[in-house]
N, CA, C, O and CB atoms as a CASP TS submission, in Angstrom:
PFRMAT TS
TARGET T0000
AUTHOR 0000-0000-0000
METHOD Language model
MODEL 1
PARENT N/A
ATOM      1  N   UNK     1     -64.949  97.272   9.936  1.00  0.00           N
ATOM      2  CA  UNK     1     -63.608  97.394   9.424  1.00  0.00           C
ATOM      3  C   UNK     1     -63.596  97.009   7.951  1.00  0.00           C
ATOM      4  O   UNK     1     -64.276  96.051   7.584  1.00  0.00           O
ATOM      5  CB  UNK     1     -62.633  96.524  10.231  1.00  0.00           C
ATOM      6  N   UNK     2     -62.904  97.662   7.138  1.00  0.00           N
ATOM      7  CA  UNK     2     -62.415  97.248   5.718  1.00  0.00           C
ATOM      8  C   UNK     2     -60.943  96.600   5.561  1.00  0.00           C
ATOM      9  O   UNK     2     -60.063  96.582   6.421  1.00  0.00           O
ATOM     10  CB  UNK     2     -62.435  98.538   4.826  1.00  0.00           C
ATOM     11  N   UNK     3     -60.881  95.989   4.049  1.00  0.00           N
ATOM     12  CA  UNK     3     -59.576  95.438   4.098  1.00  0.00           C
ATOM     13  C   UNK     3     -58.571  96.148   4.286  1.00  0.00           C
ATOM     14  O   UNK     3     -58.301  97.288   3.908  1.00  0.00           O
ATOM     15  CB  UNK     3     -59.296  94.857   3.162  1.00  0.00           C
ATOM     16  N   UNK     4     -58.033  95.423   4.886  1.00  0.00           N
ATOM     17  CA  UNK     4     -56.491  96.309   5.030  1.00  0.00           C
ATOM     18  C   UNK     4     -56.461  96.946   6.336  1.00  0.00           C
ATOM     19  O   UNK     4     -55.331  96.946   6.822  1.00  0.00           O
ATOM     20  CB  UNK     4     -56.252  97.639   3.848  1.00  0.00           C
ATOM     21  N   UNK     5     -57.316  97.462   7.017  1.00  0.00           N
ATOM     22  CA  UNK     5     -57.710  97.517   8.519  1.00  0.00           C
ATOM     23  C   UNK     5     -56.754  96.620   9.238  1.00  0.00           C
ATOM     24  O   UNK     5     -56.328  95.501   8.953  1.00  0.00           O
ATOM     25  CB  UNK     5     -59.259  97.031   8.809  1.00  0.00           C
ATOM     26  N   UNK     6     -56.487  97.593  10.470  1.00  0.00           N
ATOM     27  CA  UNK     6     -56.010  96.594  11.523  1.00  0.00           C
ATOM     28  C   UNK     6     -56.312  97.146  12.719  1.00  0.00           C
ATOM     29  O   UNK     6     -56.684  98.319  12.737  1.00  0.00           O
ATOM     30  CB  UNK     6     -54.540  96.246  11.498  1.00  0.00           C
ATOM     31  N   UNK     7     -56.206  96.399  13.928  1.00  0.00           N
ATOM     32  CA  UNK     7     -56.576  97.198  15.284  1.00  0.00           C
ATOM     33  C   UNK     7     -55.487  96.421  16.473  1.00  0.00           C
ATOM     34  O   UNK     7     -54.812  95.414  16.255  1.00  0.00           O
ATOM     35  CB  UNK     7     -58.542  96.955  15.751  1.00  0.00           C
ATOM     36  N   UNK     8     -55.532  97.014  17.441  1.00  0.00           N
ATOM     37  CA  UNK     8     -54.497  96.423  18.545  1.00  0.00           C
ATOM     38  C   UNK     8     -53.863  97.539  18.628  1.00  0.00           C
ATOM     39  O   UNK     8     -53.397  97.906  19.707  1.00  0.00           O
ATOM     40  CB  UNK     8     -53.506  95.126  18.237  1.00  0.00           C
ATOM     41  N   UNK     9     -53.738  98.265  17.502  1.00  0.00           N
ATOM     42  CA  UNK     9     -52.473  99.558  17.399  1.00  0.00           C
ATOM     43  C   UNK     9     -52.338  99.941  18.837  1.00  0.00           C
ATOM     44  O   UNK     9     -51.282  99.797  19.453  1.00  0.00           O
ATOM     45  CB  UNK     9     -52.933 101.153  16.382  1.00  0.00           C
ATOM     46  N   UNK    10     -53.507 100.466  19.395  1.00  0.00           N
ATOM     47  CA  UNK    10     -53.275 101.593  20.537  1.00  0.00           C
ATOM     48  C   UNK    10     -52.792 101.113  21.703  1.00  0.00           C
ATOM     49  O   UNK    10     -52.143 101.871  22.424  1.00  0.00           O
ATOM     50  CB  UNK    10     -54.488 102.328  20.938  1.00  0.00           C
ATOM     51  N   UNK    11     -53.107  99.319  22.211  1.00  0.00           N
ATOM     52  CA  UNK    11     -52.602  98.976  23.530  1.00  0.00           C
ATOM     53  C   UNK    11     -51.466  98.696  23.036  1.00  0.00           C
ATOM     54  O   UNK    11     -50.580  98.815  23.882  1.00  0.00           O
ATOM     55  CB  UNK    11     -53.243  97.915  24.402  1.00  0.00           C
ATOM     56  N   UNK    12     -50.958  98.247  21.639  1.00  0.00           N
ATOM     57  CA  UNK    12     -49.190  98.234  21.349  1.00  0.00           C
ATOM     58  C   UNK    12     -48.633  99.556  21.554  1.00  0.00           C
ATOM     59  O   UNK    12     -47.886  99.649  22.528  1.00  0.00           O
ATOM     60  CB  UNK    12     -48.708  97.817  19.706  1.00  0.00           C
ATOM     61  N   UNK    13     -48.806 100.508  20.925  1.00  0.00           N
ATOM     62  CA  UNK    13     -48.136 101.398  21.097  1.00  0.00           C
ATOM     63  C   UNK    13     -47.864 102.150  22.176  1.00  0.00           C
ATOM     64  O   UNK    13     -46.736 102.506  22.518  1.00  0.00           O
ATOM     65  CB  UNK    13     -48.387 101.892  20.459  1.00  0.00           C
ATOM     66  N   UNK    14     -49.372 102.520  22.988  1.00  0.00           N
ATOM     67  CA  UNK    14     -49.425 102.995  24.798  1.00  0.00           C
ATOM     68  C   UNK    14     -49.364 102.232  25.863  1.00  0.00           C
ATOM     69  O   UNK    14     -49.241 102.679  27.004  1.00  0.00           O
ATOM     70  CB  UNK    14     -50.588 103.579  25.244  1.00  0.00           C
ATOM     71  N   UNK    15     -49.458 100.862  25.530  1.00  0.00           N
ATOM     72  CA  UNK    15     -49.212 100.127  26.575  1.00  0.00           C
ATOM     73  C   UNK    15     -50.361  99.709  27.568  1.00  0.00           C
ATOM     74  O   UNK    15     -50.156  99.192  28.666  1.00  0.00           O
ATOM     75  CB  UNK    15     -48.280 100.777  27.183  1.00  0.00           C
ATOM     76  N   UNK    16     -51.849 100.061  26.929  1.00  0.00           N
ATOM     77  CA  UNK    16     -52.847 100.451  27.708  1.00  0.00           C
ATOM     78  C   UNK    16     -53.717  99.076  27.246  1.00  0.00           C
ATOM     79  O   UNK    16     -53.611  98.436  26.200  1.00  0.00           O
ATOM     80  CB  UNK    16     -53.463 102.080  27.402  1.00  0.00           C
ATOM     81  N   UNK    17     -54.774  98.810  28.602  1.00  0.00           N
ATOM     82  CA  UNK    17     -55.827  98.005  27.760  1.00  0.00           C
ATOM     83  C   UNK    17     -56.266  98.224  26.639  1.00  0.00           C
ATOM     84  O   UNK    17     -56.059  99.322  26.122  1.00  0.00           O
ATOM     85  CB  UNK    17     -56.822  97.902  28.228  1.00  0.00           C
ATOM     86  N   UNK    18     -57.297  96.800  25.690  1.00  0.00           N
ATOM     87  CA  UNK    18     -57.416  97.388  24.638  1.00  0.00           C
ATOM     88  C   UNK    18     -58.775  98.421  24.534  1.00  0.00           C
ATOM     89  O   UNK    18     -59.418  98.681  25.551  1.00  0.00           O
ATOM     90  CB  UNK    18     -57.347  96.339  23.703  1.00  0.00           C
ATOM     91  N   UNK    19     -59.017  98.790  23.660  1.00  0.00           N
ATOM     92  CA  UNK    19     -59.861  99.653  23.543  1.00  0.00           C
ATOM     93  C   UNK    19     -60.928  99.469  23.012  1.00  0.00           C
ATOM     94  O   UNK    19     -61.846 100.251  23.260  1.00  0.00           O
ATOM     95  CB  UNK    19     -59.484 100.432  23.136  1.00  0.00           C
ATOM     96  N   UNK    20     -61.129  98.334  22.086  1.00  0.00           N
ATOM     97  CA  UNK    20     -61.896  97.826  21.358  1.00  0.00           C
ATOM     98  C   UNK    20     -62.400  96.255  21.161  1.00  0.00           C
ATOM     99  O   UNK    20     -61.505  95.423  21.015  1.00  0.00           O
ATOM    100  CB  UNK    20     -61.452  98.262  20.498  1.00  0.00           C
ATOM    101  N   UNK    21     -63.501  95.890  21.149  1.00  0.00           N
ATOM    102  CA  UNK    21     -63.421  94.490  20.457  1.00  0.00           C
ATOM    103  C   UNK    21     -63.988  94.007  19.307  1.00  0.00           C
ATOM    104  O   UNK    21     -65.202  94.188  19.222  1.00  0.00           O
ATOM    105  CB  UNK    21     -63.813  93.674  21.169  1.00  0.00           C
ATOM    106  N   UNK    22     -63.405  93.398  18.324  1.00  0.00           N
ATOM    107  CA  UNK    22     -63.747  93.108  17.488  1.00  0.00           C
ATOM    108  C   UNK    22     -63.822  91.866  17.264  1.00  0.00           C
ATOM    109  O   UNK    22     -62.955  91.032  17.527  1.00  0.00           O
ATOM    110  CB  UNK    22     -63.333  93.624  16.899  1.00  0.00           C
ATOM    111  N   UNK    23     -65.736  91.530  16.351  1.00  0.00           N
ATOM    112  CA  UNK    23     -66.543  90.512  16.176  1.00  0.00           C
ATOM    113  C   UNK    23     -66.352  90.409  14.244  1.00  0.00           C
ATOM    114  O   UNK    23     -66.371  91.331  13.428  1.00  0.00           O
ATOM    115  CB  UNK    23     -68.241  90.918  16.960  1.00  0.00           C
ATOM    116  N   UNK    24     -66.210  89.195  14.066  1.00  0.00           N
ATOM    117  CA  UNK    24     -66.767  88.797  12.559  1.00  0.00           C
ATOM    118  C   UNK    24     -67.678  88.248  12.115  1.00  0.00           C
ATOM    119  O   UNK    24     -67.985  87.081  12.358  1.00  0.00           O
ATOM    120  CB  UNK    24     -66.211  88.212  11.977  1.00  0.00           C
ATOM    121  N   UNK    25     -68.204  88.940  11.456  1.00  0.00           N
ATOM    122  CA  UNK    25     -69.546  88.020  10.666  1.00  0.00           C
ATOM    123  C   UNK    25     -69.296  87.345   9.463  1.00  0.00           C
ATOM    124  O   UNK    25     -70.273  87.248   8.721  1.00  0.00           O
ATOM    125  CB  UNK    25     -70.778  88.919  10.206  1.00  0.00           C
ATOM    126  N   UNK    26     -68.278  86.868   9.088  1.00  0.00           N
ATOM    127  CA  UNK    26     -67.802  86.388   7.817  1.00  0.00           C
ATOM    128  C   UNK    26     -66.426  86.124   7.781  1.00  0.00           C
ATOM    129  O   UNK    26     -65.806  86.777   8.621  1.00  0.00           O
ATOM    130  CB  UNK    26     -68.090  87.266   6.803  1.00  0.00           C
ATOM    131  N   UNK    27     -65.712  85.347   7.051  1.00  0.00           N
ATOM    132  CA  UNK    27     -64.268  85.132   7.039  1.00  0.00           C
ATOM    133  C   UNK    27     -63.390  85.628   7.126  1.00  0.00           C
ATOM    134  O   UNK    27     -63.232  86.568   6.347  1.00  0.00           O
ATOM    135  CB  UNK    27     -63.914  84.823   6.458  1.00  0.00           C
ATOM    136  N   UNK    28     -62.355  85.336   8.046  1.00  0.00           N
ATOM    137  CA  UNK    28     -61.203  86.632   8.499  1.00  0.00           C
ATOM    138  C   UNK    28     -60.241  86.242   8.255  1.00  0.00           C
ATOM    139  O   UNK    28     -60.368  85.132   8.771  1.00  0.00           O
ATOM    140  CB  UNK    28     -60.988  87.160   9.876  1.00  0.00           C
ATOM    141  N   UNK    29     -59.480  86.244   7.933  1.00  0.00           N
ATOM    142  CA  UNK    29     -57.779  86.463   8.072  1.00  0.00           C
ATOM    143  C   UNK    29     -57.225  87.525   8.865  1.00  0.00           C
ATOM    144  O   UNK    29     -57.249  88.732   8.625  1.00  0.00           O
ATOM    145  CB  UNK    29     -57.128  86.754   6.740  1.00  0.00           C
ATOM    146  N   UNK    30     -56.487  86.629  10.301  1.00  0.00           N
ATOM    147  CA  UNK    30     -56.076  87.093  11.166  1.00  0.00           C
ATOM    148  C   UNK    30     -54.798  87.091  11.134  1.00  0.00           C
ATOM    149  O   UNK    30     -54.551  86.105  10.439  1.00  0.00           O
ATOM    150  CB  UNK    30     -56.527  86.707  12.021  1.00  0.00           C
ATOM    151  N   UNK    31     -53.496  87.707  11.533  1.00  0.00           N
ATOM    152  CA  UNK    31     -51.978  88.049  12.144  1.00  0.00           C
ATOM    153  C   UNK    31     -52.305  88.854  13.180  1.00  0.00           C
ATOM    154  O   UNK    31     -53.016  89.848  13.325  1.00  0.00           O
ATOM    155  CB  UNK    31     -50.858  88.840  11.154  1.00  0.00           C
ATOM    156  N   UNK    32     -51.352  87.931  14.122  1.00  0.00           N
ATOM    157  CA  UNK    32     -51.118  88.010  15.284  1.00  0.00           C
ATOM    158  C   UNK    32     -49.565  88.883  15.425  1.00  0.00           C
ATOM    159  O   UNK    32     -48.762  87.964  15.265  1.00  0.00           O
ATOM    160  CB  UNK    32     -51.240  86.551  15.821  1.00  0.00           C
ATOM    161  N   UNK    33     -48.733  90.178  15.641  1.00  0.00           N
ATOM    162  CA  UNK    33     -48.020  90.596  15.732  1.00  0.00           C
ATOM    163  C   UNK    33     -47.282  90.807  17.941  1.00  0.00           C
ATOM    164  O   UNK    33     -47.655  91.511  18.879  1.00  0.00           O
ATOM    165  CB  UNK    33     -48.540  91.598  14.681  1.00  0.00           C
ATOM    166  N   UNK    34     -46.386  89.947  17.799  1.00  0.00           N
ATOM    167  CA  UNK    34     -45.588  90.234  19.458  1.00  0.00           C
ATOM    168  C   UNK    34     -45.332  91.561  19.917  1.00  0.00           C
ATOM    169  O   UNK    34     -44.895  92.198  18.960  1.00  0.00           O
ATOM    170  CB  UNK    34     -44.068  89.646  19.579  1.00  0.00           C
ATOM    171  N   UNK    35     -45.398  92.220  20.867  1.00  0.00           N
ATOM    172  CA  UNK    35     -45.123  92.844  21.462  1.00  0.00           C
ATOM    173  C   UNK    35     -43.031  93.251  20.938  1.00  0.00           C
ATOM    174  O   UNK    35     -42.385  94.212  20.519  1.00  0.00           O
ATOM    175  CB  UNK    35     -45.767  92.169  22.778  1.00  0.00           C
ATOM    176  N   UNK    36     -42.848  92.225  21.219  1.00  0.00           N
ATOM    177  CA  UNK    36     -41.437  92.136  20.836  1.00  0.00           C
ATOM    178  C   UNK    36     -41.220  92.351  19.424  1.00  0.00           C
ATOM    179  O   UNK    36     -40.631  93.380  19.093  1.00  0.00           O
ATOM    180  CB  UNK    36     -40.874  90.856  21.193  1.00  0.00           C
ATOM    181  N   UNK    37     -41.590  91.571  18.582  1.00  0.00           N
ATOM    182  CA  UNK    37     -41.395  91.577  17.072  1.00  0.00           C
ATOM    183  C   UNK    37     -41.972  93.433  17.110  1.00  0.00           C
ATOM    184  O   UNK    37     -41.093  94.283  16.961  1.00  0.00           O
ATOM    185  CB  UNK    37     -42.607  90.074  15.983  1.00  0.00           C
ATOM    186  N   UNK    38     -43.015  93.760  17.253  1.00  0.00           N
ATOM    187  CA  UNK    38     -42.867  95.262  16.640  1.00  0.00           C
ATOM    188  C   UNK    38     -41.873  96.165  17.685  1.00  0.00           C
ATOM    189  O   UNK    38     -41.738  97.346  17.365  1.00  0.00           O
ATOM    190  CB  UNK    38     -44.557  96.073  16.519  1.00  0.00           C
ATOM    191  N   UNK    39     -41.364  95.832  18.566  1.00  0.00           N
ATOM    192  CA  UNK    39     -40.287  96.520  18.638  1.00  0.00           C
ATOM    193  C   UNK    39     -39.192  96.180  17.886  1.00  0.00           C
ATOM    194  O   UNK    39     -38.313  97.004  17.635  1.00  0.00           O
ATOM    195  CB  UNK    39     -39.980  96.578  19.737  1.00  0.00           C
ATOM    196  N   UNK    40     -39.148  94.608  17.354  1.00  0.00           N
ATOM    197  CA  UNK    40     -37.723  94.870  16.131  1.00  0.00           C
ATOM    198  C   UNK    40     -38.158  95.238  14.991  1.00  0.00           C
ATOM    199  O   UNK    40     -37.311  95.216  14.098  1.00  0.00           O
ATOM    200  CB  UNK    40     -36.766  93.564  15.681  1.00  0.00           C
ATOM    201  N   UNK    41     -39.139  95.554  14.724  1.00  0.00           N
ATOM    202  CA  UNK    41     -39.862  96.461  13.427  1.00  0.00           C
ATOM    203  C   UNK    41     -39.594  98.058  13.641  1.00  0.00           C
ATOM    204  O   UNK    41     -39.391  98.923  12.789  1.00  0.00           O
ATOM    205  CB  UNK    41     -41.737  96.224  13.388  1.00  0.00           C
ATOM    206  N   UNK    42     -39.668  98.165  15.157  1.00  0.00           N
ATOM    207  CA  UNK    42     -39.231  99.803  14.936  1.00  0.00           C
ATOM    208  C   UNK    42     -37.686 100.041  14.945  1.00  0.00           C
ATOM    209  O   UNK    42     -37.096 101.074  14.631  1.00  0.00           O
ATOM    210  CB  UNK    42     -39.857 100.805  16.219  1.00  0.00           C
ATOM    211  N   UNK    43     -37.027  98.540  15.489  1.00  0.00           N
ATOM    212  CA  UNK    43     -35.341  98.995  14.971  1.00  0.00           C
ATOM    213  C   UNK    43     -34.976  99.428  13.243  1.00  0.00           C
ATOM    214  O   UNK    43     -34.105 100.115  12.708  1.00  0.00           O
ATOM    215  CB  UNK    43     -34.253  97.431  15.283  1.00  0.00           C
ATOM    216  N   UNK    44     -36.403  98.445  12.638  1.00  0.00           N
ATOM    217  CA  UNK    44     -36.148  98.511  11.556  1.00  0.00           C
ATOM    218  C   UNK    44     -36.809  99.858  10.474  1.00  0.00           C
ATOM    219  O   UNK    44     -36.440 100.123   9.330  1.00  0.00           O
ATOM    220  CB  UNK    44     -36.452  97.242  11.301  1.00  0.00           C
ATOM    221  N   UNK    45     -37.709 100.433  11.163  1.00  0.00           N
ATOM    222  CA  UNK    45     -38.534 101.154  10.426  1.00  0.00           C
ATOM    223  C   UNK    45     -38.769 102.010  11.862  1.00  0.00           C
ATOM    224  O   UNK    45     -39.461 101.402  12.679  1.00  0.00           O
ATOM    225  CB  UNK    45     -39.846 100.311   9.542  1.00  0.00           C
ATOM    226  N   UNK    46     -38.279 103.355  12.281  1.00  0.00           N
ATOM    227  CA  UNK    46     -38.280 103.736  13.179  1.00  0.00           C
ATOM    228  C   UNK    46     -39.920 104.906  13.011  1.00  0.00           C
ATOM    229  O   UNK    46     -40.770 105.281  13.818  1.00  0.00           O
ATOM    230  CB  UNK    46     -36.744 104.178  13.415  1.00  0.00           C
ATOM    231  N   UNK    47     -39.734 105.084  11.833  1.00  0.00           N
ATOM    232  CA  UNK    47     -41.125 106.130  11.579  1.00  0.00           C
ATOM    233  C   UNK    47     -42.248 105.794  11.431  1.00  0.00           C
ATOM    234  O   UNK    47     -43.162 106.507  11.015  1.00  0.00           O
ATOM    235  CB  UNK    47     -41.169 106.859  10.557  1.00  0.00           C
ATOM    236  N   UNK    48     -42.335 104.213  11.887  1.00  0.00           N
ATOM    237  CA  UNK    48     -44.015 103.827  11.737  1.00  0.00           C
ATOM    238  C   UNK    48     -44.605 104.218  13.086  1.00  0.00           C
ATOM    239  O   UNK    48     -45.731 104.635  13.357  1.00  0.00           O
ATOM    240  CB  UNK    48     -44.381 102.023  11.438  1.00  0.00           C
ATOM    241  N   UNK    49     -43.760 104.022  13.708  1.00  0.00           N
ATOM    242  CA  UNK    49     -44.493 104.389  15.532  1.00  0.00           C
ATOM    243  C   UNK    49     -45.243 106.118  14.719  1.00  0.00           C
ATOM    244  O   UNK    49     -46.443 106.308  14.520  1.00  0.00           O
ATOM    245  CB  UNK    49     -42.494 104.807  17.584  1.00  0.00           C
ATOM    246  N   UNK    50     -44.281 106.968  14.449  1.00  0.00           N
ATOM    247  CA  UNK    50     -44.930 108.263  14.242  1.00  0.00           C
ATOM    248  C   UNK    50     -46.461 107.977  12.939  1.00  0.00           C
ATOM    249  O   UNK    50     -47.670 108.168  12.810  1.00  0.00           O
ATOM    250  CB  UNK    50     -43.452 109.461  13.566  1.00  0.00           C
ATOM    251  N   UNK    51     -45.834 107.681  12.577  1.00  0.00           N
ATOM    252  CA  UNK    51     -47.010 107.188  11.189  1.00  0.00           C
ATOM    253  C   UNK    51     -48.810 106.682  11.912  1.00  0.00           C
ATOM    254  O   UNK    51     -49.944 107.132  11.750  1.00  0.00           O
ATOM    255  CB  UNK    51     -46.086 105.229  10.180  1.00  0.00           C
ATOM    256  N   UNK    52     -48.234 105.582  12.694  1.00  0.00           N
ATOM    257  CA  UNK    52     -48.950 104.833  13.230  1.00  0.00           C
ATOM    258  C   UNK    52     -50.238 105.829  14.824  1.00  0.00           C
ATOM    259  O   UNK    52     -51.358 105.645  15.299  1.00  0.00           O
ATOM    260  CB  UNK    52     -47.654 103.606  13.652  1.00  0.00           C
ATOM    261  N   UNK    53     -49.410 106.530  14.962  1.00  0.00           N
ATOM    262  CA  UNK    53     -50.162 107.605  16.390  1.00  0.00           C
ATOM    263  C   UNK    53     -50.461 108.848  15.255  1.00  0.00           C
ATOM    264  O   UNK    53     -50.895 109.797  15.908  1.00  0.00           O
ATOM    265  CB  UNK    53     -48.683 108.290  18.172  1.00  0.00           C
ATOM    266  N   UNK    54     -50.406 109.155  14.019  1.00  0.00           N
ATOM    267  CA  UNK    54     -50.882 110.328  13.449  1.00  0.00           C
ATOM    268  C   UNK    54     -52.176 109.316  13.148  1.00  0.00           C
ATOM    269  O   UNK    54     -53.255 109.837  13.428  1.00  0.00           O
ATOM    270  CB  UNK    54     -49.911 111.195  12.123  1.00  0.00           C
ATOM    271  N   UNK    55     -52.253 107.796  12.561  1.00  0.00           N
ATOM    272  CA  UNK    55     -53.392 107.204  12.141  1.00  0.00           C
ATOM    273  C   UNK    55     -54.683 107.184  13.349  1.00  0.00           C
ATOM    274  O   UNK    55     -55.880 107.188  13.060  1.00  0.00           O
ATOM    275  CB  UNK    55     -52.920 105.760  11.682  1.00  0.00           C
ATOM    276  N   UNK    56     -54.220 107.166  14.505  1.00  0.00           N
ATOM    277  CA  UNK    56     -55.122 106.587  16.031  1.00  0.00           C
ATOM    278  C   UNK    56     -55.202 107.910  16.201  1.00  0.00           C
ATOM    279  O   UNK    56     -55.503 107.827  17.392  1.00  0.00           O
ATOM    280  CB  UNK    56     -54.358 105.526  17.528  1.00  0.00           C
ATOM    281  N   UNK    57     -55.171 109.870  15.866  1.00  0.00           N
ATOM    282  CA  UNK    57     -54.868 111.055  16.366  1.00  0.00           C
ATOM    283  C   UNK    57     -56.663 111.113  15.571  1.00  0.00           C
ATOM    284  O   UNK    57     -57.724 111.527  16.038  1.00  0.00           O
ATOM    285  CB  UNK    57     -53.160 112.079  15.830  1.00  0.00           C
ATOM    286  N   UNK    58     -56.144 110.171  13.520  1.00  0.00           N
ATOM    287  CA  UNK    58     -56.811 110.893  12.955  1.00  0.00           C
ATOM    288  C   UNK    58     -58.462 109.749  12.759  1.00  0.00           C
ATOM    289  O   UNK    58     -59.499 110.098  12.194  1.00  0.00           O
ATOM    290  CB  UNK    58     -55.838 111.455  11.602  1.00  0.00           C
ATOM    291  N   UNK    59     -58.260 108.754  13.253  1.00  0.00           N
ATOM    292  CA  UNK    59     -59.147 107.500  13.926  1.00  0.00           C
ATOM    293  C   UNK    59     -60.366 108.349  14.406  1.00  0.00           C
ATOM    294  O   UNK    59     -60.405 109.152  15.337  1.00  0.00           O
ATOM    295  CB  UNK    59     -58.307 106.559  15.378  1.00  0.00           C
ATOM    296  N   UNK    60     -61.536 107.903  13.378  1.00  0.00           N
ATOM    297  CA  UNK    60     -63.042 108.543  13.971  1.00  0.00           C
ATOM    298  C   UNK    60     -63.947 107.351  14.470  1.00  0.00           C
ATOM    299  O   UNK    60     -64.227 106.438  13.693  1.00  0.00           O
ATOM    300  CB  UNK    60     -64.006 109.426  12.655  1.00  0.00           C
ATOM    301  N   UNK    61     -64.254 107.361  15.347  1.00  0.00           N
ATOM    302  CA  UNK    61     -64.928 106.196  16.289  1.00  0.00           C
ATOM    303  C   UNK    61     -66.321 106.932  16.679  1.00  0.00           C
ATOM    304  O   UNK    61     -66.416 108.158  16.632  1.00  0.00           O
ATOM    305  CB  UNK    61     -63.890 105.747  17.847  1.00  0.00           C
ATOM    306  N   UNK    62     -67.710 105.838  17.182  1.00  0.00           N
ATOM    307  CA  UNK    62     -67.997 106.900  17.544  1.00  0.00           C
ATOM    308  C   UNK    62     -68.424 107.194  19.052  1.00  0.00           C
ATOM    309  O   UNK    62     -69.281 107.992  19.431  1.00  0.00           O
ATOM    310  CB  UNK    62     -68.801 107.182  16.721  1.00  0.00           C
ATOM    311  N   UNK    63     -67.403 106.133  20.026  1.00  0.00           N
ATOM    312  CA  UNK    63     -67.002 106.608  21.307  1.00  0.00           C
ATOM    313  C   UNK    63     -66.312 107.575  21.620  1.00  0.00           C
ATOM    314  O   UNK    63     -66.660 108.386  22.478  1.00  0.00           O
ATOM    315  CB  UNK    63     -66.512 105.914  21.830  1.00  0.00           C
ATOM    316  N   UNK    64     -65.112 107.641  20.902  1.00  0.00           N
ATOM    317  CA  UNK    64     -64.253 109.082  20.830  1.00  0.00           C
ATOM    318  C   UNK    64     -65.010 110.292  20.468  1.00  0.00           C
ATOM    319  O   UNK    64     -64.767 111.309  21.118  1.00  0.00           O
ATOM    320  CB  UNK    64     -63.102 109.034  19.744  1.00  0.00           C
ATOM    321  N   UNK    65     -66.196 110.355  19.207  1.00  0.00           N
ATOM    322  CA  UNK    65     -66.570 111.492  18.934  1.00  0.00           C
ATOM    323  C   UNK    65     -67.386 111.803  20.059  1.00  0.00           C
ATOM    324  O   UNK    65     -67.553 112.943  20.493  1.00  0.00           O
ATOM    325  CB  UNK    65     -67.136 111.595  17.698  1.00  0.00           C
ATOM    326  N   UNK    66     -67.890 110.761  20.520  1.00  0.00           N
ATOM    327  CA  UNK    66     -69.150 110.797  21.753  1.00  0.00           C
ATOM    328  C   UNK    66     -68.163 111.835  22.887  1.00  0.00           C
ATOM    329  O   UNK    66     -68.470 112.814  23.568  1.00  0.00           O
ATOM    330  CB  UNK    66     -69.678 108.713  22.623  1.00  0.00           C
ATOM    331  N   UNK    67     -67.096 111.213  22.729  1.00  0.00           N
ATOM    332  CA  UNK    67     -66.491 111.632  24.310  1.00  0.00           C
ATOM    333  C   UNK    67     -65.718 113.042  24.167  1.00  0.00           C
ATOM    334  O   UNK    67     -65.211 113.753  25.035  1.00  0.00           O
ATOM    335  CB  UNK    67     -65.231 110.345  24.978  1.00  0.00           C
ATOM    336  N   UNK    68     -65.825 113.226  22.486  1.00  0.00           N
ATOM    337  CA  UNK    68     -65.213 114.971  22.384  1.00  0.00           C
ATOM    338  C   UNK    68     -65.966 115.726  22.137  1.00  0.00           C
ATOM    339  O   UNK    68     -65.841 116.930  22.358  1.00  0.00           O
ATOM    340  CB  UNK    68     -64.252 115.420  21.426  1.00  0.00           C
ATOM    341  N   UNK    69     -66.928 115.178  21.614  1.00  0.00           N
ATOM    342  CA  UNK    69     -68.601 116.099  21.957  1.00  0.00           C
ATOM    343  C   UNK    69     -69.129 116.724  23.532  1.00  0.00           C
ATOM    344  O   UNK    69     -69.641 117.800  23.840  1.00  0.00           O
ATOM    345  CB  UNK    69     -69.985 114.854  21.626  1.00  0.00           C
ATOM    346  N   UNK    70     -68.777 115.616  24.271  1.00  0.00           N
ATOM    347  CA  UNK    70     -69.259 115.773  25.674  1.00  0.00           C
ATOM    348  C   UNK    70     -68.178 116.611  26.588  1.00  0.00           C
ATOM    349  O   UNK    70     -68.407 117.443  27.466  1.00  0.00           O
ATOM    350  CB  UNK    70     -69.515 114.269  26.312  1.00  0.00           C
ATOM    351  N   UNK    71     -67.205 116.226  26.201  1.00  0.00           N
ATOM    352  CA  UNK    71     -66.358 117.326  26.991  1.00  0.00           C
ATOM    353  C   UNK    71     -66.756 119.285  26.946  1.00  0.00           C
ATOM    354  O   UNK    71     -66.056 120.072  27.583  1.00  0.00           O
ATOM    355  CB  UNK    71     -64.731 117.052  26.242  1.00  0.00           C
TER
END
């Protein structure tokens, strides 16, 4: 991951386990965002949900590529 990176997106937004885990080898600065609080973020900013699922559509991993290769 680079700065400015974040992850969790996909079990916030779908509701699903997470998908990923992430390890540091060096100093992190972490935020922790509620379940709740980003739903009063989308009262407040209703177009990040869309923003946010075009970012995880356009998200290259390379389990996902593995798994759209194989299909």
């Amino acid at each position: 991951m680079r700065n400015g990176e974040f992850f969790g997106e996909i079990s916030m937004i779908y509701g699903c386990k997470r998908t990923a885990t992430i390890k540091s080898g060096k100093y992190t600065t972490l935020a922790q965002l509620s379940k709740k609080s980003y739903q009063d973020i989308l009262l407040e900013f209703p177009d990040l949900n869309i923003h946010l699922k075009q970012w995880i559509y356009k998200y290259n991993d390379r389990m996902k590529r593995f798994i759209m290769e194989s299909i």
